[in-house]
N, C-alpha and C positions, 0 to 999 in steps of 0.2 A: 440558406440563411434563416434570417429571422419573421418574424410575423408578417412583413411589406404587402406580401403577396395573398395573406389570411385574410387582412384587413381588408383588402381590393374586393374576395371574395364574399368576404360576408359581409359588405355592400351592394353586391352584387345580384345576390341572394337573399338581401336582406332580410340578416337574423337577427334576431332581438339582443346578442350579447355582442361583448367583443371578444376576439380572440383569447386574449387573456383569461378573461374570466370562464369562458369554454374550458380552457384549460385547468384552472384554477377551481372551479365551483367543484365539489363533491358529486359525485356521478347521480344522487337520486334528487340534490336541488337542481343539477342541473336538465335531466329529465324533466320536470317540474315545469321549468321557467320556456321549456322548448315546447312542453304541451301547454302552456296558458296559451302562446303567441298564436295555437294550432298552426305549427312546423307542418312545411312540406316535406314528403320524402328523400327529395334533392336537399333539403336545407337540415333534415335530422344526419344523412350520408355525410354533409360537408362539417359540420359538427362534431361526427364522430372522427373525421379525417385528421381533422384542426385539434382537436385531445389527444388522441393516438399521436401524433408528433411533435406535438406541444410537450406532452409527458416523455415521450425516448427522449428529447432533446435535454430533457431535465434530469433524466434516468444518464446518457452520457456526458453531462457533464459532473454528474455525483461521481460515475463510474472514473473519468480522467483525476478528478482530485484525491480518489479513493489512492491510484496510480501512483501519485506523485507524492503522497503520502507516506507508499510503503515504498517507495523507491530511493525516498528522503529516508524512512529508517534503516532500508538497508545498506544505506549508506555510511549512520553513524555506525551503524553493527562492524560494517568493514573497518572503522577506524577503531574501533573500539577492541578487533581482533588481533589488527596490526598491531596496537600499541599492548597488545596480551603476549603474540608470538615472542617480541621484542626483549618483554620483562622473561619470558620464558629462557632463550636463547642467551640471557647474561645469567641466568640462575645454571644451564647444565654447564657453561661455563665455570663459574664459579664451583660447581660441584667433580666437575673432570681435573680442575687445578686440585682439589680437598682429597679426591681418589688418588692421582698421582702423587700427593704428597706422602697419604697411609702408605701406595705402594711402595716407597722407598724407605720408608720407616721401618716397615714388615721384612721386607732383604737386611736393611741394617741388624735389628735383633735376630732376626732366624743364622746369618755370618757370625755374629755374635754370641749364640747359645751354639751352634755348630763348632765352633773352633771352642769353646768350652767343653762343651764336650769331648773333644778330640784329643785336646791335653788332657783331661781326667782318663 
């Protein structure tokens, strides 16, 4: 979970920040503010423990919305495909009715220049 258990520790340990701002402060203020206090070894380790998890937890939740984002777009993509296939599928329609119709025109006149021909 959440910080519950960070909080516990660095009272525990008592560090000069809160967990938040451990996580939150830029790595060389935060250096800084852990050497004014003169940090123990155990208390710079839990510091860095508390950042390192603090930051992935913040790195996976970028990561899930990044997710849901592109899974949201390819979402409209699919509806945006269907409704393309759609328009396509009435268009060779339309086009196989316009082909069939030349083909029966093209029999009509070639019967029609044939037997013209056949009397001459």
């Amino acid at each position: 979970g959440g910080t519950g258990g960070d909080t516990e520790r660095c009272r525990a340990l008592s560090l000069p920040l809160a967990p938040e701002a451990i996580v939150a402060l830029p790595v060389e203020e935060l250096r800084a503010a852990l050497g004014r206090a003169g940090s123990s070894g155990a208390q710079l380790a839990l510091a860095r423990d508390i950042r390192r998890r603090g930051r992935n937890k913040a790195a996976a939740q970028r990561c899930r919305r990044r997710r849901l984002e592109a899974l949201e777009g390819l979402r409209a993509e699919l509806g945006r495909l269907g409704r393309e296939r759609e328009r396509l599928l009435r268009a060779r329609g339309l086009a196989q009715r316009a082909l069939g119709t030349l083909r029966g025109e093209l029999e009509r006149v070639t019967r029609q220049v044939m037997g013209a021909l056949g009397d001459g």
